[in-house]
Backbone bond lengths (Angstrom), bond angles and torsions (degrees), N, CA, C in turn:
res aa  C-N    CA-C-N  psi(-1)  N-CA   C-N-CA  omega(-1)  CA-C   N-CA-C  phi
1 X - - - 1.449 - - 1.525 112.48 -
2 X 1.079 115.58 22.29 1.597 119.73 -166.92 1.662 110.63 -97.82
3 X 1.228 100.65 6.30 1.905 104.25 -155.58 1.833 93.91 -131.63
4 X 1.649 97.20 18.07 1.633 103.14 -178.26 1.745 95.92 -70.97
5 X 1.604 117.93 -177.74 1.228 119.73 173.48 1.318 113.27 -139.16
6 X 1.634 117.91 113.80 1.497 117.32 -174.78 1.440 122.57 -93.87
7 X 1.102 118.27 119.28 1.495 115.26 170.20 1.503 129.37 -102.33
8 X 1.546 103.89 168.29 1.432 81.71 -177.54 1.627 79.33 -155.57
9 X 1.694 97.96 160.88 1.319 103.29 -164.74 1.575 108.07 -121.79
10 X 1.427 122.33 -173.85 1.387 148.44 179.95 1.592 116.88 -162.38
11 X 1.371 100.33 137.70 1.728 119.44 174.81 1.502 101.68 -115.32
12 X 1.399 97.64 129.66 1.818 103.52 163.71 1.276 127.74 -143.97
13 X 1.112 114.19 133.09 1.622 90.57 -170.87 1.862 98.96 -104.61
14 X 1.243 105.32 169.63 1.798 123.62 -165.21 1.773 110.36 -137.29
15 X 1.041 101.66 113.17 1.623 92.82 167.38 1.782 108.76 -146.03
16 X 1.243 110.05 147.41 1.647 104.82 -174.00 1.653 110.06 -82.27
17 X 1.491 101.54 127.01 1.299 116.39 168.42 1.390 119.61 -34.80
18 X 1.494 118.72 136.47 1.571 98.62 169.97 1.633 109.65 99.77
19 X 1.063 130.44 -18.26 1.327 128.83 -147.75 1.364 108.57 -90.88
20 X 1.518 122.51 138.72 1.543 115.07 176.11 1.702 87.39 -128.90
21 X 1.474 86.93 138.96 1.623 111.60 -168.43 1.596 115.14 -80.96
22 X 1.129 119.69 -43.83 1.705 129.88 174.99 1.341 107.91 -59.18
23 X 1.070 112.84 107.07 1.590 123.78 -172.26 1.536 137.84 47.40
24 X 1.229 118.72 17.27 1.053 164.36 154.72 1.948 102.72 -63.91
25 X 1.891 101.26 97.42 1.501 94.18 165.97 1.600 110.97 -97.05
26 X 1.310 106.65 114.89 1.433 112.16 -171.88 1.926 114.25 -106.15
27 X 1.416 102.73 30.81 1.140 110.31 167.07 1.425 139.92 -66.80
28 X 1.586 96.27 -32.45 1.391 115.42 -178.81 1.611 114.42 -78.80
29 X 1.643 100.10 -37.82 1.693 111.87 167.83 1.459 113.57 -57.55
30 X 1.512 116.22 -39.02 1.308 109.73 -177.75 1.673 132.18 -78.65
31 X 1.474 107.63 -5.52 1.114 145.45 -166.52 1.552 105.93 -87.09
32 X 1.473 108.70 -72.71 1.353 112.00 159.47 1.433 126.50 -48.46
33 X 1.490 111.92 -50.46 2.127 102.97 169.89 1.584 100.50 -58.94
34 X 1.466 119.53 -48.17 1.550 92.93 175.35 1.415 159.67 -22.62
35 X 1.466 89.88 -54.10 1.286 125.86 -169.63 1.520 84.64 -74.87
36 X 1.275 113.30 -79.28 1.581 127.36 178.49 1.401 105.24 -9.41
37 X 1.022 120.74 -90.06 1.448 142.51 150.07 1.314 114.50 18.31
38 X 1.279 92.87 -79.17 1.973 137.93 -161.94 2.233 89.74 -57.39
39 X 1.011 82.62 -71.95 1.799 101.27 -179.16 1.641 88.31 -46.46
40 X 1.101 128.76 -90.35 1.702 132.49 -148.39 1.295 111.26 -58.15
41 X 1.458 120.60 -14.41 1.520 131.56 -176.33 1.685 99.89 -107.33
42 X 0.788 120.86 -15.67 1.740 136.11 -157.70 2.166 86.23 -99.55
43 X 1.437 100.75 -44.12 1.957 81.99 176.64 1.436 110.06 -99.30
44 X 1.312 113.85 17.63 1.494 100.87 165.00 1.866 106.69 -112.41
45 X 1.506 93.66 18.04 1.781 109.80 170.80 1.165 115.08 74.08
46 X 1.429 128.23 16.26 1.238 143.30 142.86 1.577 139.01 -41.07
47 X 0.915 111.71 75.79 1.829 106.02 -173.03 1.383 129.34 -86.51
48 X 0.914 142.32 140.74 1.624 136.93 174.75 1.605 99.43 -89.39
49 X 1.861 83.56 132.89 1.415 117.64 170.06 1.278 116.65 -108.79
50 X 1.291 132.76 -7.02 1.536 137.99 -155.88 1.596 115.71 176.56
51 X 1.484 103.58 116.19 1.435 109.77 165.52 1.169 138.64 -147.31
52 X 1.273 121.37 102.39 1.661 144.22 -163.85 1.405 116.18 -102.91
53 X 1.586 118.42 113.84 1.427 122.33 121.80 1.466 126.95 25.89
54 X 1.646 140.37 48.34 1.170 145.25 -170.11 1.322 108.75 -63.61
55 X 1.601 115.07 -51.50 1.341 125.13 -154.90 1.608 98.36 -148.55
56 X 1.390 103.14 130.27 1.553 122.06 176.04 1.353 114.53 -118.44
57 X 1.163 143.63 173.90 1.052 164.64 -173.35 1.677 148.63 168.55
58 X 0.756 106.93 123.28 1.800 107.04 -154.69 1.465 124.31 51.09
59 X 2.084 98.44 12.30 1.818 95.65 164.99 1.780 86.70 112.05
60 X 1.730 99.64 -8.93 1.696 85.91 173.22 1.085 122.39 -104.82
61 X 1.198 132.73 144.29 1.585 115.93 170.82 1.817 115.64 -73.17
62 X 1.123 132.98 137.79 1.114 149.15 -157.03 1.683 118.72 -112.68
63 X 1.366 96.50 -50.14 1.633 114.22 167.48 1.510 128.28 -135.80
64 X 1.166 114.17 156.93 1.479 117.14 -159.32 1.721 90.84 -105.86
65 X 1.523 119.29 153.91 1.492 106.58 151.98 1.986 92.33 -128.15
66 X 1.299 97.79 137.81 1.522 102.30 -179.64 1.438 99.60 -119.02
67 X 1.678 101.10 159.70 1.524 104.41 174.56 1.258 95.68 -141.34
68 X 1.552 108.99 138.68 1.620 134.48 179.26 1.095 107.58 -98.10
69 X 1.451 105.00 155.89 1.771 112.79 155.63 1.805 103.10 -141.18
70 X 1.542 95.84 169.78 1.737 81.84 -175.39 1.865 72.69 -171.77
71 X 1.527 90.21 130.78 1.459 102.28 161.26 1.651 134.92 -43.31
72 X 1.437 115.99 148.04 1.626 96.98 -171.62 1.545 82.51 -101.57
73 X 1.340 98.50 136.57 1.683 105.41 168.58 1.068 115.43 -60.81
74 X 1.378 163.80 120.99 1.758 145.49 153.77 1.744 101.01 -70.75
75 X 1.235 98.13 152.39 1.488 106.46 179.61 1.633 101.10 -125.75
């Protein structure tokens, strides 16, 4: 049982500073914190498993909530 694999997870949610929702396409903003995100969480071995739609508004989505997982090292 020594060759099992433990994970462990994280929820975060992301939304771009600044943002006004009423006609406002904020896709491209959310795209870029993503990535951002994605990369800076991605070298501390963090991966996304899940990403949903938290907050909408005028039909836009506004904020992301993501969920990570990342191996538990054994030492």
């Amino acid at each position: 049982m020594d060759n099992l694999v433990s994970y462990e997870y994280q929820t975060i949610s992301i939304s771009p500073a600044g943002i006004r929702i009423k006609g406002d396409d904020v896709s491209e903003k959310l795209a870029d914190l993503l990535n951002k995100k994605s990369n800076e969480l991605g070298k501390k071995k963090w991966r996304i498993i899940s990403i949903l739609p938290s907050l909408q508004s005028e039909g836009a989505v506004a904020k992301l909530l993501i969920t990570l997982e990342r191996i538990i090292e054994k030492n």
